[in-house]
PLY file of the C-alpha trace (Angstrom):
ply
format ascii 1.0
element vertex 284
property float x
property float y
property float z
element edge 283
property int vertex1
property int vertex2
end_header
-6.35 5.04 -10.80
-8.84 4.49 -8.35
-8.74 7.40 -5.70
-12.06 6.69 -4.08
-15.85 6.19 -4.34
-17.12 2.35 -5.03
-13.92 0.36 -5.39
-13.46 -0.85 -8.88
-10.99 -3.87 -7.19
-10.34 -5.40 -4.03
-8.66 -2.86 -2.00
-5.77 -2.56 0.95
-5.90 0.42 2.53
-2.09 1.40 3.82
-1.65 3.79 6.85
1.63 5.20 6.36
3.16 5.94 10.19
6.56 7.02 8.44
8.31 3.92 8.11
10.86 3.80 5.83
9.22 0.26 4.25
5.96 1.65 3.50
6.22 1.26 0.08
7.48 -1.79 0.32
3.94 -2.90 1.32
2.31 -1.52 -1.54
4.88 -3.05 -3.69
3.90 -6.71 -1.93
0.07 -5.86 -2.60
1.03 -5.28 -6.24
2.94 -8.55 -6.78
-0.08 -10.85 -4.92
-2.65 -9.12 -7.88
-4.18 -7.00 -4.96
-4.87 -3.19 -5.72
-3.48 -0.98 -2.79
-2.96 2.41 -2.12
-1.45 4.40 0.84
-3.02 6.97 3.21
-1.06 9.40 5.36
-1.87 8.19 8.81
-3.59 11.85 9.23
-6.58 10.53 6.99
-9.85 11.34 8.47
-12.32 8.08 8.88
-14.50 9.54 6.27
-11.91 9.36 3.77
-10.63 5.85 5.02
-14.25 5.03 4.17
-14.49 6.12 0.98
-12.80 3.28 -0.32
-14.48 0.77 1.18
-11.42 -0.86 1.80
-11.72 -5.01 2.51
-8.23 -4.62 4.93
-6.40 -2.31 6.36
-2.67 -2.31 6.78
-1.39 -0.19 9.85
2.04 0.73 9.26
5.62 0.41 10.51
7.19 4.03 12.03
9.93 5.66 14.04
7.68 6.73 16.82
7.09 5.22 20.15
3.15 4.99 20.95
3.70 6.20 24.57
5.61 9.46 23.25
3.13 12.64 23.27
2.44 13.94 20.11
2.78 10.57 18.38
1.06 9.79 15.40
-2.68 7.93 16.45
-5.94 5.96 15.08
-8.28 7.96 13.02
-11.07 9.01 16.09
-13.43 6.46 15.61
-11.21 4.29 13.75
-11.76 1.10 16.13
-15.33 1.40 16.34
-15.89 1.85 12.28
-13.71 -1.25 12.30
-15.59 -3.51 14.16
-19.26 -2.59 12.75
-17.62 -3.26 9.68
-15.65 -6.37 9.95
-12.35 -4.91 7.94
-9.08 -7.32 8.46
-6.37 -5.04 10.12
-2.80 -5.91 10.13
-0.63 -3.65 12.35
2.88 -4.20 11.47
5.67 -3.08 13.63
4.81 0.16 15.39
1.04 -0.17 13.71
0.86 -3.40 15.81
1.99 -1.44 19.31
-0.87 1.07 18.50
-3.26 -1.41 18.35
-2.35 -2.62 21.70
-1.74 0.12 23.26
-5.59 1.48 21.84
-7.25 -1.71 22.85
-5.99 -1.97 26.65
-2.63 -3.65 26.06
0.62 -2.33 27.50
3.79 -1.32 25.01
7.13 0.04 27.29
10.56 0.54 25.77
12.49 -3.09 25.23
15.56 -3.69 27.49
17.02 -4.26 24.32
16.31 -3.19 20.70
15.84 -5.76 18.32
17.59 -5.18 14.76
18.06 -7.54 11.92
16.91 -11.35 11.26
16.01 -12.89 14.18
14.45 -16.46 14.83
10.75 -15.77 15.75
8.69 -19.45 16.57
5.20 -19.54 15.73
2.72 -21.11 17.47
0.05 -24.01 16.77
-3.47 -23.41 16.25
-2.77 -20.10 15.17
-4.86 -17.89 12.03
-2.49 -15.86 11.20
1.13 -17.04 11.76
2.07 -20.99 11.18
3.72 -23.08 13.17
7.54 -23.63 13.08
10.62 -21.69 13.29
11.42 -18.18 11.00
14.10 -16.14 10.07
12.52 -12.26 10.22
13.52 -9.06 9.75
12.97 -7.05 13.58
13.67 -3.33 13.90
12.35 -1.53 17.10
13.09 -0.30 20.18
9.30 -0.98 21.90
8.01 -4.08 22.40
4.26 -5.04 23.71
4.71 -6.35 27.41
0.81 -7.24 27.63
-1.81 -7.53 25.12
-5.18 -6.55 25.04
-8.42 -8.41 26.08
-9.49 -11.22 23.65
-5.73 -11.43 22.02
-3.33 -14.46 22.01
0.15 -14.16 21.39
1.24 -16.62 18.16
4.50 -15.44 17.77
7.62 -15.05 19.85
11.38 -13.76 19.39
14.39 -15.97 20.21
15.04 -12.96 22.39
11.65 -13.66 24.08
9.43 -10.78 22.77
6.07 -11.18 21.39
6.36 -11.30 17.70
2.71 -11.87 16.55
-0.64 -11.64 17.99
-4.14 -12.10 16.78
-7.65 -11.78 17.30
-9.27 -13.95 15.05
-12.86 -13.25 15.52
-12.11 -9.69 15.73
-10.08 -9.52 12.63
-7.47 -7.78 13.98
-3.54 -8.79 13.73
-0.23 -7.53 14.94
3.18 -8.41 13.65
6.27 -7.14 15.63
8.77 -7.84 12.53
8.41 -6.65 8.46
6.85 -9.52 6.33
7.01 -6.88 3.49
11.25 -6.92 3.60
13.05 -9.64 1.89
15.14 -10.68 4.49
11.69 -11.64 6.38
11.76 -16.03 5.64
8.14 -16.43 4.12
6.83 -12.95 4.63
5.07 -12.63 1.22
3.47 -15.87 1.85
2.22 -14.68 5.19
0.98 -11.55 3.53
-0.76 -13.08 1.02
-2.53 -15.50 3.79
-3.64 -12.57 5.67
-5.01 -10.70 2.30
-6.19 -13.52 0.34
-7.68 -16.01 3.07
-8.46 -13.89 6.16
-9.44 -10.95 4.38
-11.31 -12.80 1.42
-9.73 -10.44 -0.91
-9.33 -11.56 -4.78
-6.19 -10.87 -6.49
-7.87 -8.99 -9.49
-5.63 -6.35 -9.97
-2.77 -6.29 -12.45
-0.56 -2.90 -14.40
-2.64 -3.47 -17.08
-5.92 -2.48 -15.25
-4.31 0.79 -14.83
-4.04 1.36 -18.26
-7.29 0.52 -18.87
-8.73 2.56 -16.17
-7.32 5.74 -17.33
-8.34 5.43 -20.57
-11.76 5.03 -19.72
-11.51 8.03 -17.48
-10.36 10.13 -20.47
-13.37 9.33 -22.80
-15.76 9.86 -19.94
-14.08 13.39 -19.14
-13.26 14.41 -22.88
-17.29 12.80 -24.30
-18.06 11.62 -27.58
-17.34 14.51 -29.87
-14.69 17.42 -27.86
-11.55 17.53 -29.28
-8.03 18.12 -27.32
-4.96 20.36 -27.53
-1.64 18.57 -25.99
1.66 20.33 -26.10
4.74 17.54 -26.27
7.99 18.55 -25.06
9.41 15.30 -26.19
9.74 14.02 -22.29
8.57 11.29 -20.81
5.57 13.16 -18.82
3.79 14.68 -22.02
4.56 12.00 -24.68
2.89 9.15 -22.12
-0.11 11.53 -21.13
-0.79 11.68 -25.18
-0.52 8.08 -25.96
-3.14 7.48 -23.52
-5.18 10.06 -24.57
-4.78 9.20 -28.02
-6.02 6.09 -27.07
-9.27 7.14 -25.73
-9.69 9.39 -28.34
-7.62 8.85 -31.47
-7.78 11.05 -34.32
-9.69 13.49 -32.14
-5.99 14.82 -30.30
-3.96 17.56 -31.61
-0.26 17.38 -30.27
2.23 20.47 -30.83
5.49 19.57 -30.55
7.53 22.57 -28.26
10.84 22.90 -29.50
12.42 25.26 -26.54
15.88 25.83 -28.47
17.56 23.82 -26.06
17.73 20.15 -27.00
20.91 18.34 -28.40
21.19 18.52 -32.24
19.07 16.68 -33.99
16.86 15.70 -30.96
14.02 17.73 -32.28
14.00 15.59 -35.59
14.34 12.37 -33.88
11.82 13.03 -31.40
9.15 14.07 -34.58
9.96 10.80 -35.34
9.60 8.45 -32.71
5.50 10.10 -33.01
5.13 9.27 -36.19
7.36 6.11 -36.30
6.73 4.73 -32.68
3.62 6.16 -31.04
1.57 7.13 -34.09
0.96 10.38 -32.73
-0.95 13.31 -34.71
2.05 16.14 -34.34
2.27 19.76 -35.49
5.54 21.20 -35.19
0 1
1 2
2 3
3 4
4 5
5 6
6 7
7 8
8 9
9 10
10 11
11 12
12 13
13 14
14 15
15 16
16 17
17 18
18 19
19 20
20 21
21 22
22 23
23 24
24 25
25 26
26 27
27 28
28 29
29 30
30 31
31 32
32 33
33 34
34 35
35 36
36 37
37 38
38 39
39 40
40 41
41 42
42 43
43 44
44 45
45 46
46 47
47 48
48 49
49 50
50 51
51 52
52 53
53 54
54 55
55 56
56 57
57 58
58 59
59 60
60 61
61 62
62 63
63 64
64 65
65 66
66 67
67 68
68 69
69 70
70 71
71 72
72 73
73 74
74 75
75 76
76 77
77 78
78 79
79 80
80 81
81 82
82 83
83 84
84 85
85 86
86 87
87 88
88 89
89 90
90 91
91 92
92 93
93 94
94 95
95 96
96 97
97 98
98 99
99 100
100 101
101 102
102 103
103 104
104 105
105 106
106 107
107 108
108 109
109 110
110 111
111 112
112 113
113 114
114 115
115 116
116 117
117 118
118 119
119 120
120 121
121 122
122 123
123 124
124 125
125 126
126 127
127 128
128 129
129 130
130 131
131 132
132 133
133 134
134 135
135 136
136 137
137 138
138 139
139 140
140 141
141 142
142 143
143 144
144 145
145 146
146 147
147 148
148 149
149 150
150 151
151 152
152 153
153 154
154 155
155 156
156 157
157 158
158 159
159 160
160 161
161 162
162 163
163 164
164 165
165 166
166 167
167 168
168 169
169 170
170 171
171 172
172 173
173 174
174 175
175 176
176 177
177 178
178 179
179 180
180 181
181 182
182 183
183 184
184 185
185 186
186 187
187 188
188 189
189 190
190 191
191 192
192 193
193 194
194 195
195 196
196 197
197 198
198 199
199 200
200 201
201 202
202 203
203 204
204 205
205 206
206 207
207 208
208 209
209 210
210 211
211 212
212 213
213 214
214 215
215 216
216 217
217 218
218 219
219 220
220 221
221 222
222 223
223 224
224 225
225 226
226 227
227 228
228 229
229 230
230 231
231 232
232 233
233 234
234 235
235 236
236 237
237 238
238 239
239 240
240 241
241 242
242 243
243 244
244 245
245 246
246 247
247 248
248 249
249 250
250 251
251 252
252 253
253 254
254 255
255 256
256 257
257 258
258 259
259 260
260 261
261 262
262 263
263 264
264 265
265 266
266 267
267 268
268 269
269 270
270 271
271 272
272 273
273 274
274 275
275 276
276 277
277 278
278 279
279 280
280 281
281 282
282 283
């Protein structure tokens, strides 16, 4: 898969904070055709860069931006982001580090806000449309003033700001989780934000990973080395042949590993799913 270097696809960069939906995100990203792939929110800036990511997604988390010790920006993060024009989305507590970073205020919420909750957007807005929205809230914080050159789009039945923007910064902030299900036209919003605010193209798809690996293999293994592979029979070893037999064909030699310990019989039927099944080259 790509790891990093010149991006094969259209890339999101995710900055995990710890929330428990992170992967949730990526999943979203995979569904619109968009290639992701998630960053502790430790990463240095240099390794952000490397993947010359077209947006960034800031993350959801259990901290509270005001805390010390709380998890932060990459130094240099905000200034790398506006030489280079990358969309940023800050979801949840991503969104409350962005204003609390660019001037804004975040304080603990008289109340926490937990479950669907009606949020209203508001006209004219980039990012969030116009009308009324069941969405999935979970904090404790809430943003009590934004930062310079930000309008709120976005409020709570409750009253709290829900979704801000700065359009000609490219930066956005969403108080709830688009990436849940219970969020009422979340995966449409996200795929606004990445397709049509971000310019991304949706050009990634399972099968590109496939693809990708095996052309990895024959660039590794070269025209004319051959390789040993020792199959247990599990589902580890028997997919990491297939795709190198793939790349390389006749030019793998699998030995099959009997350890003494499978069921009866398993060693036979597993000799013959790779000859039957996988068409594997096997020495037992």
């Amino acid at each position: 898969m790509q790891t990093s270097g010149t991006p094969r696809h259209s890339t999101v960069l995710i900055l995990d904070y710890g929330s428990q939906y992170t992967q949730l995100i990526a999943r979203r990203c995979r569904e619109l055709g968009i290639y992701s792939f998630i960053l502790p929110a430790s990463a240095t800036l240099e390794r952000i860069k490397s993947f010359a990511p077209q947006a960034i997604v800031l993350s959801g988390g259990p901290s509270s931006v005001y805390e010390a010790g709380s998890p932060q920006l990459p130094p240099g993060f905000l200034e790398y982001q506006k030489q280079s024009g990358t969309a940023v989305l800050g979801i949840c507590y991503g969104m409350q580090l962005l204003v609390q970073k660019l001037g804004g205020r975040v304080e603990k919420a008289g109340s926490r806000e937990y479950g669907r909750m009606l949020v209203q957007g508001q006209a004219g807005a980039s990012l969030f449309p116009e009308g009324s929205f069941q969405l999935w809230m979970s904090h404790g914080d809430e943003t009590r003033v934004v930062p310079s050159g930000f309008a709120v789009v976005a409020n709570s039945e409750a009253g709290s700001i829900a979704a801000i923007e700065n359009h000609e910064a490219k930066l956005y902030g969403l108080q709830f989780h688009p990436e849940v299900t219970h969020s009422e036209g979340g995966t449409s919003l996200l795929r606004h934000f990445f397709l049509t605010i971000a310019g991304m193209k949706p050009d990634w798809n399972m099968g590109s990973v496939l693809d990708e690996q095996v052309e990895k293999i024959r660039t590794q293994v070269g025209p004319q080395a051959h390789v040993i592979c020792a199959l247990s029979g599990g589902v580890d070893s028997c997919v990491a042949a297939a795709l190198v037999h793939r790349a390389i064909g006749e030019r793998l030699h699998c030995v099959f590993v009997d350890t003494g310990l499978m069921r009866f019989e398993e060693g036979n039927r597993v000799m013959a799913l790779f000859a039957d099944r996988l068409h594997l080259p096997v020495s037992r």
